[in-house]
C-alpha positions in Angstrom: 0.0 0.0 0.0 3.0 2.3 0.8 4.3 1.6 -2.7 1.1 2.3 -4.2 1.0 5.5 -2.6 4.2 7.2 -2.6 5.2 5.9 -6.4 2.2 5.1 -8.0 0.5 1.6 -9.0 3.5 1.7 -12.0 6.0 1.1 -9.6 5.0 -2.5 -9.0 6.6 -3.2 -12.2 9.6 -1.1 -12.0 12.6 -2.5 -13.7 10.7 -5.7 -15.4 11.4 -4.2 -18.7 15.0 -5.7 -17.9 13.6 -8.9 -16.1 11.9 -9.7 -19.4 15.1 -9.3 -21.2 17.3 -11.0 -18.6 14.7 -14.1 -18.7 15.5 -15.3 -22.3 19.3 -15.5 -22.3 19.1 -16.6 -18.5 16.6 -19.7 -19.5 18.7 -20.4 -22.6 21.9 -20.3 -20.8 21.1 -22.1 -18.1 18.9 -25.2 -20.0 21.9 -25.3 -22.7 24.2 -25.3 -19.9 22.6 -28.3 -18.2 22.8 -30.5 -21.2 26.4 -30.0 -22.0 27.2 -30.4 -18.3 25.7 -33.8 -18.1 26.6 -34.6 -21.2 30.3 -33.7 -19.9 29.7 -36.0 -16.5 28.0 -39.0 -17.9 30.2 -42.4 -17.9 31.1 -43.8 -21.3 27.3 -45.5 -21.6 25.6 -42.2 -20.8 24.6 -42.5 -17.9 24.7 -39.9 -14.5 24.7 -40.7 -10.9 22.6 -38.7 -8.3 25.4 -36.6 -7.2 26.7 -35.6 -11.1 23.3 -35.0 -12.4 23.0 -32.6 -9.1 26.3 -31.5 -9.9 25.1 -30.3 -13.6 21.9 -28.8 -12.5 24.1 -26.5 -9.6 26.7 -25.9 -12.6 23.9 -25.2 -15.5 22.2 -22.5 -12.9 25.6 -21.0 -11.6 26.2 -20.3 -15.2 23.3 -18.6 -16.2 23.1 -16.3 -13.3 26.6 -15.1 -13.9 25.5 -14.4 -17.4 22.8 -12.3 -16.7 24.1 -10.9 -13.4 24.6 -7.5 -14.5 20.8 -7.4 -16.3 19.7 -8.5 -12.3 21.5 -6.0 -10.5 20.4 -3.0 -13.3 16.8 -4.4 -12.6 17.4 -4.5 -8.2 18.3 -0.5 -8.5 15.3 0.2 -10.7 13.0 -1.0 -8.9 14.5 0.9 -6.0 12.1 3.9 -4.4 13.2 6.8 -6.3 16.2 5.0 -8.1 16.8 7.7 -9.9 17.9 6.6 -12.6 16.3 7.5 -16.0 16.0 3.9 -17.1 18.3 0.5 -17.8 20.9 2.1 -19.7 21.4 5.5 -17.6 21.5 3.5 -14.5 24.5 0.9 -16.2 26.0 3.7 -17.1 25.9 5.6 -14.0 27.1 2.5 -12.0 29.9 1.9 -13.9 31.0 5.5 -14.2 30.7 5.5 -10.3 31.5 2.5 -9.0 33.3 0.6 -11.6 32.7 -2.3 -13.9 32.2 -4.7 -11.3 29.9 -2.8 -9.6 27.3 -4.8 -12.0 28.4 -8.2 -10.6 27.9 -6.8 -6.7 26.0 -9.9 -4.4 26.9 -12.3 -7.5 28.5 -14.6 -4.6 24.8 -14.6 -2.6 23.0 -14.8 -5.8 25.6 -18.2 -7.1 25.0 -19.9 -3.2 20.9 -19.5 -3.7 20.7 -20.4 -7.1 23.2 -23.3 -6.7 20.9 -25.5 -4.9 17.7 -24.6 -6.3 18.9 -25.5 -10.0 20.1 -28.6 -8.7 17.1 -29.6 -6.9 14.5 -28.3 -9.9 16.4 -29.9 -13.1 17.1 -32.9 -11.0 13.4 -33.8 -9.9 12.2 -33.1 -13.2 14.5 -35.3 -15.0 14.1 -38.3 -12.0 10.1 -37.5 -12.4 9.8 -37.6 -15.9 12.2 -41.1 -16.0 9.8 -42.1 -13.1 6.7 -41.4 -15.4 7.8 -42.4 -19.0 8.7 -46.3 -16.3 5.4 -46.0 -15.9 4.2 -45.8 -19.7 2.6 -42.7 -19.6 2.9 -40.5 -22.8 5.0 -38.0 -22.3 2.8 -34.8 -23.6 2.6 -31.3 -22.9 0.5 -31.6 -19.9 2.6 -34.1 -18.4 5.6 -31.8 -18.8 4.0 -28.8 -17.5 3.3 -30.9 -14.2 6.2 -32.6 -14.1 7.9 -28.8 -14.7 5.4 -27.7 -11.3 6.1 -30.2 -9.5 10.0 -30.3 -9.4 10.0 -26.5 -9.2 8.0 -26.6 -5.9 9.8 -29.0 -4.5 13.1 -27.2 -5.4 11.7 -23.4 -4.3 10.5 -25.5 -0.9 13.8 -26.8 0.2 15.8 -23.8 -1.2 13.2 -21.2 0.3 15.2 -20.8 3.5 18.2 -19.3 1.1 16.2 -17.0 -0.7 15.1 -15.3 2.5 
């Protein structure tokens, strides 16, 4: 309500301009990332143990996060109360012109410990349920997918929640 108030109903969606262009390259990165990392730790038949697949998915999220890190951070000061900043490229500007190049990557050391876990936990449940599902003959179509998807996401965001906060 104080948000509402003092910056206007806009305000809830400061800085997702950026968000929506950080998600594409994040998503890509990270889901390209996990299929060469497991390709890279399989044995010789193809085949991943619990702690490598876990390994990939930790790996795959790690790398798309320090991708897009500097799109993350731009969005975090926009979406600050009276940021200042004219929009995405004034405020990379301005950060780098005051605080230095690396001043995009600040909290990428937080950010890598959260998302470590969480990637781990979500592509590995979603590829154990879906192996657990196509075992049991079920088709493996859309709707499947997008539960399967759900499912492993909650579970990840459950167990990783207490990192997050």
């Amino acid at each position: 309500m104080k948000i509402a108030k003092e910056e206007g109903i806009l305000a809830y969606w400061k800085g997702n301009g950026v968000n929506i262009i950080r998600i594409f390259p994040y998503s890509a990165a990270q889901l390209a990332a996990n299929d060469q990392y497991k390709a890279y730790l399989a044995d010789a038949e193809g085949n991943l143990t619990t702690p490598r697949r876990l390994l990939a998915g930790a790996m795959a999220g790690m790398t798309g996060t320090a991708l897009t890190h500097p799109l993350d951070t731009v969005r975090l000061r926009l979406a600050m109360p009276i940021s200042g900043y004219k929009g995405p490229i004034d405020a990379a500007r301005s950060m780098i012109a005051k605080e230095g190049a690396m001043s995009m990557y600040k909290g990428i050391f937080p950010t890598l410990v959260g998302v470590a876990p969480y990637t781990a936990l979500n592509f590995y449940s979603f590829d154990t349920l879906n192996n657990k599902i196509a075992e049991a003959g079920v088709p493996p179509g859309v709707v499947t997918k997008l539960l399967v998807g759900a499912v492993a996401g909650t579970m990840a965001t459950t167990v990783c929640y207490p990192l997050d906060t």
